[in-house]
C-alpha positions in Angstrom: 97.6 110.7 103.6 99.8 109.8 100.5 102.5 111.9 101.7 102.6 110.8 105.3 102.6 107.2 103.9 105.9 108.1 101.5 107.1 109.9 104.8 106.9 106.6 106.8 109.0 104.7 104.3 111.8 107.0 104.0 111.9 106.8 108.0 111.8 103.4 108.3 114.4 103.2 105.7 116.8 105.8 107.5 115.9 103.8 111.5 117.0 100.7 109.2 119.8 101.7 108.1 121.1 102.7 111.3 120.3 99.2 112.8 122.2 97.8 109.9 124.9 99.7 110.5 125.0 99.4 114.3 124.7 95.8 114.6 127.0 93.7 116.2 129.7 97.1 116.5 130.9 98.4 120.0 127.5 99.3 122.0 127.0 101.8 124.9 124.2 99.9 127.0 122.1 101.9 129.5 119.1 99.8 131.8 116.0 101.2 132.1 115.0 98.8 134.0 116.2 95.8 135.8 115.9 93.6 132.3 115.1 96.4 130.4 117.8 97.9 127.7 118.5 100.6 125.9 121.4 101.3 123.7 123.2 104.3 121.9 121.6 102.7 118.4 118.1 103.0 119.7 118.5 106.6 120.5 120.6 107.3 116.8 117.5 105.2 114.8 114.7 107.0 116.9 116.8 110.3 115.7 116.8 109.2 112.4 113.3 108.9 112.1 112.7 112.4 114.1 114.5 114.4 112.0 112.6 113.6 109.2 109.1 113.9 110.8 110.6 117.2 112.7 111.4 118.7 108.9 108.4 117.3 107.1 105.3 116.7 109.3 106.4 119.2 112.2 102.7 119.9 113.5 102.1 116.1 114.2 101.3 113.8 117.4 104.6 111.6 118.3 104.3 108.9 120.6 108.0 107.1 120.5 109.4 105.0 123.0 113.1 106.8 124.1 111.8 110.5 123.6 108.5 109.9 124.9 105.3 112.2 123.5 105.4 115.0 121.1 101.7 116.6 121.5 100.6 118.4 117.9 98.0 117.7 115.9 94.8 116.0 117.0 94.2 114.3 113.4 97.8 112.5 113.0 99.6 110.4 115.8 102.8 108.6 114.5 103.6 105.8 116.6 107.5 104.9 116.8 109.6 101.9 118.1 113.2 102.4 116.7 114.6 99.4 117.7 111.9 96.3 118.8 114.4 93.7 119.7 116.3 95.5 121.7 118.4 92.5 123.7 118.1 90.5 120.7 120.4 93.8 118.8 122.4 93.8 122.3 123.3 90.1 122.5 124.2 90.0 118.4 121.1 87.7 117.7 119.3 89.1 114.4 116.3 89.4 114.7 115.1 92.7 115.4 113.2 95.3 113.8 112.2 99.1 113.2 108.0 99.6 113.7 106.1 102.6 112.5 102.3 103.0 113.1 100.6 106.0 111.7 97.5 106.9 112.5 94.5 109.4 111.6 92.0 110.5 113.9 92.1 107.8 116.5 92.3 104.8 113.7 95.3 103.3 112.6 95.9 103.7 108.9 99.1 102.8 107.7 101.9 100.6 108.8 105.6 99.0 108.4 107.5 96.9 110.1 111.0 96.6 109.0 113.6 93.7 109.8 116.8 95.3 108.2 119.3 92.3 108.7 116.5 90.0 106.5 115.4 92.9 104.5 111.8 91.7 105.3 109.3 94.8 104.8 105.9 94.2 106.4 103.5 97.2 105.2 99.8 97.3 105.8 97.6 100.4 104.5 94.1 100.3 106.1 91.4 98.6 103.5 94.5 97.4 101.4 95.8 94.5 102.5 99.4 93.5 103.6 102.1 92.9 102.3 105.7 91.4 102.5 108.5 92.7 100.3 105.6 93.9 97.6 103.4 90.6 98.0 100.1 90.2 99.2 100.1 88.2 102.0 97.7 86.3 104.5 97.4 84.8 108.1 96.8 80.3 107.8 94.1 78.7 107.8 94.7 76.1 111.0 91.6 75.1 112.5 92.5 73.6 115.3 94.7 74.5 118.2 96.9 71.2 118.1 98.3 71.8 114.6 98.6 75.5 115.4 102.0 76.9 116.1 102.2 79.8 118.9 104.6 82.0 119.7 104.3 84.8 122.8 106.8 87.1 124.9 107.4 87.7 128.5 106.9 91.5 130.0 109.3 92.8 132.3 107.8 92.1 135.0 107.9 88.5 134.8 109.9 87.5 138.0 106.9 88.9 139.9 104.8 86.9 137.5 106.5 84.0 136.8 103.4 81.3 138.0 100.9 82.7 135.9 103.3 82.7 132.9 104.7 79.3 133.4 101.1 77.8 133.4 100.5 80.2 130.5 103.7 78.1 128.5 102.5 75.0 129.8 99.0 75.3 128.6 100.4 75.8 125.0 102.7 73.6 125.2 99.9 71.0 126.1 97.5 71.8 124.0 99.9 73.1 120.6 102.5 72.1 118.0 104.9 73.8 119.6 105.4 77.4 121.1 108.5 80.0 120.3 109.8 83.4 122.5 112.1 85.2 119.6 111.9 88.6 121.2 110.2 91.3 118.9 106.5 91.3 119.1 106.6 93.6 115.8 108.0 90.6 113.8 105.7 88.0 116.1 102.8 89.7 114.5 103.8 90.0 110.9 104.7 86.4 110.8 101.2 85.8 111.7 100.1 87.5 109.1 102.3 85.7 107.1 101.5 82.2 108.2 104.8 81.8 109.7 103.1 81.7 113.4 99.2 80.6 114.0 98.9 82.4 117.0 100.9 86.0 119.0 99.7 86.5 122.1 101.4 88.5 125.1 100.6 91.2 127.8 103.1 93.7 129.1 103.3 95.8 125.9 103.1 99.1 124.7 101.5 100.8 122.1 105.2 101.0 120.1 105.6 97.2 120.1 102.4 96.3 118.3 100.5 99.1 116.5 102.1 98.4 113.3 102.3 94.8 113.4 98.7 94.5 114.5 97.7 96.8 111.3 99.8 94.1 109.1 97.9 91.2 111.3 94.1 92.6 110.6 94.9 93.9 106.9 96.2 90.2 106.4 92.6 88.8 107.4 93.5 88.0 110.7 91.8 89.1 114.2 92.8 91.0 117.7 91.6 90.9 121.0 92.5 91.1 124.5 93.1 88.3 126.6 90.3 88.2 128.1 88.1 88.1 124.8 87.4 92.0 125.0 88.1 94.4 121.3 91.4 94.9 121.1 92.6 98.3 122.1 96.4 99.5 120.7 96.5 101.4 124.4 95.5 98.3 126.1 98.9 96.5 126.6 97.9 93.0 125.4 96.7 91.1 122.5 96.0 87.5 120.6 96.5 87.6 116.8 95.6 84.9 115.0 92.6 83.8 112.6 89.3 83.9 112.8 89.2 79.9 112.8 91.5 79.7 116.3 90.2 83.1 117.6 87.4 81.1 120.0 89.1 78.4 120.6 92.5 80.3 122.0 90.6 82.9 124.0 88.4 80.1 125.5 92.0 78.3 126.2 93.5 81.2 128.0 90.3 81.5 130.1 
């Protein structure tokens, strides 16, 4: 496991680099869908990391979101969004990231998520904490909803959707200090687990957006579940970080 842990650093690093490199230059833009982007500089930072996975850990699971599923091993499954962000890198607004999840035999072990423009490194290794640029860090200690500061994405479906999200934003608004839409789940959750949110929650995802970041969120002390109160599953498309103080309370909110 110690090597695969020094082998997600250096790709981070590299997908990084290429972000940093990228950013705000001369883009070619394709849509995946109707609000869904993808650019030249997601496909060269998935690369990046590929290439060193391809040379170093060739008999491994990949699940990445521009190349799709590499079936290997049963025992590792690397978990790969190049660019979270990606309109966010598109527009010129920095705030973006690269997340890596790696994970052994069905459990997620190891994680980073990596905001190159900041040079924030979130990293998370199962039973040893998270940390942020080499310090320990934790989720707060709000107790109640009113003080607590949300923060929450839209899927890309949300035209078909848009009543149920609106009262969604309304609720929060109501009932919270304030709520945010910044456009990178990955970063959402690690500044939970840094204190800089109280509360991520969204639906719509994939496994890519939030497997590392919800690593960071639980080795930080804080908690996962659905929506709808049920264990969080990385497959499951939709989670609520916060603490174990406003865990209740928001899922009873939602509801």
């Amino acid at each position: 496991m110690e090597q695969r842990v020094e082998i997600l650093k250096r790709a981070a690093e590299a997908a990084g680099r290429v972000l940093s490199n990228g950013f705000r230059q001369t883009l070619h833009i394709d849509q995946k869908g109707e609000l869904d982007l993808v650019t030249d500089i997601d496909r060269a930072a998935e690369r990046a990391i590929l290439d060193i996975l391809d040379a170093e850990v060739p008999e491994d699971t990949i699940v990445a979101e521009e190349s799709g599923r590499r079936e290997g091993s049963n025992r590792f499954k690397w978990i790969i969004d190049p660019l979270d962000g990606t309109t966010n890198f598109a527009n010129g607004f920095p705030h973006f990231s690269v997340s890596i999840g790696l994970m052994e035999t069905g459990l997620l072990r190891a994680g980073i998520v990596f905001d190159p423009i900041k040079d924030e490194w979130f990293e998370a290794h199962r039973g040893k904490g998270a940390t942020l640029n080499g310090r320990m860090i934790r989720v707060g200690e709000k107790t109640s909803l009113a003080e607590a500061l949300g923060v929450t994405g839209f899927s890309y479906d949300r035209r078909e959707r848009m009543p149920e999200l609106l009262a969604r934003v309304e609720s929060f608004l109501m009932h919270t200090r304030g709520l945010r839409r910044l456009g990178s789940a990955a970063l959402d959750l690690c500044y939970v687990a840094c204190g800089r949110f109280d509360v991520f929650l969204e639906d719509g995802l994939n496994a890519w957006d939030m497997a590392a970041g919800c690593l960071i969120v639980e080795e930080s002390g804080g908690i996962l579940s659905r929506l709808n109160g049920k264990p969080f599953d990385v497959d499951g498309g939709e989670v609520i970080a916060c603490n174990t103080h406003l865990a209740r309370i928001v899922r009873a909110h939602i509801r």
